[in-house]
C-alpha positions in Angstrom: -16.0 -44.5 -23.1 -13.5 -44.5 -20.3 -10.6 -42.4 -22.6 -13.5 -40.2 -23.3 -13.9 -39.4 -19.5 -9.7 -39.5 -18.8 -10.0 -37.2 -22.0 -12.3 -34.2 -20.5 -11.2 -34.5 -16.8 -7.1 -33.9 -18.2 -8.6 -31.1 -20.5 -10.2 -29.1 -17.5 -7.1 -29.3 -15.7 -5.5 -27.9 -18.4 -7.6 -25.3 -18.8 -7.8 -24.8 -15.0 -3.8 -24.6 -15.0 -3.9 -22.1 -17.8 -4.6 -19.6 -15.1 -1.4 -20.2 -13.5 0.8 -19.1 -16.7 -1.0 -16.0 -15.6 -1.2 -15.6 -12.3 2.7 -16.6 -11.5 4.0 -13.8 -13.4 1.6 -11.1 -12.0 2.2 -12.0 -8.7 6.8 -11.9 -9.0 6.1 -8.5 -11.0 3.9 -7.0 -7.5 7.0 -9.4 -5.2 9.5 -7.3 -7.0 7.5 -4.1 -7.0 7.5 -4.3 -3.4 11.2 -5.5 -2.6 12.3 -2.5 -5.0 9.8 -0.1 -3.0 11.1 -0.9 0.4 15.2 -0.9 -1.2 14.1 2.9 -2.3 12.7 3.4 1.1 15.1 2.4 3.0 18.0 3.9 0.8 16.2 7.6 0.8 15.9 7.5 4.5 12.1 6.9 4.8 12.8 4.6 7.9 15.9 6.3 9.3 14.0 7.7 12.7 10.6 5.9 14.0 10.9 7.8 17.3 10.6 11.5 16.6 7.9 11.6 14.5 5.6 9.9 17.5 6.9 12.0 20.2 6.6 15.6 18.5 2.8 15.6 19.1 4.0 16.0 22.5 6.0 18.8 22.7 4.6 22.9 22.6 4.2 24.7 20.3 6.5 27.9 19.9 4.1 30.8 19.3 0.6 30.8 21.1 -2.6 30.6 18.9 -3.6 34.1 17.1 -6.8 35.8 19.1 -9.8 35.8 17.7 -10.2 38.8 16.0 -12.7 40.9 17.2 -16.4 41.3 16.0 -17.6 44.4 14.0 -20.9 45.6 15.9 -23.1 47.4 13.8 -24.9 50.5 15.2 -28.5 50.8 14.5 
C-alpha cells in the first residue's frame, strides 16, 4: 500500500517536471532573442543620442502654419 502511494506522488512529479523540458528551452530561445535584439540595437545606432530626440519638441518650427484657405460664399 505504502509503494502504491510513493508510486503516484513520484509519478505526478514527473509529470509536473515534464513541463520544465519545455518551458527551459522557450524561455533561453526569448533570453537570446532579446540579448541579440539589443546587440543589433546598439550596433545600428538605435541608442547613440537619448537627448535630441526629447528636446526637439521644443524648438520652432521653420515655416509658419499654411492659412486657412478661404471659404467659397455662394450667392443666392
Amino acid at each position: 500500500m505504502l509503494r502504491q502511494r510513493i508510486g503516484r506522488v513520484e509519478s505526478g512529479i514527473e509529470e509536473r517536471m515534464s513541463v520544465v523540458y519545455i518551458a527551459l528551452p522557450i524561455a533561453l530561445l526569448l533570453a537570446l532573442a532579446g540579448v541579440i535584439a539589443f546587440i543589433w540595437a546598439v550596433r545600428s545606432g538605435q541608442l547613440d543620442d537619448l537627448e535630441t530626440p526629447s528636446l526637439r519638441i521644443l524648438g520652432d518650427d521653420d515655416a509658419p502654419p499654411p492659412p486657412d484657405p478661404p471659404e467659397l460664399k455662394s450667392e443666392e
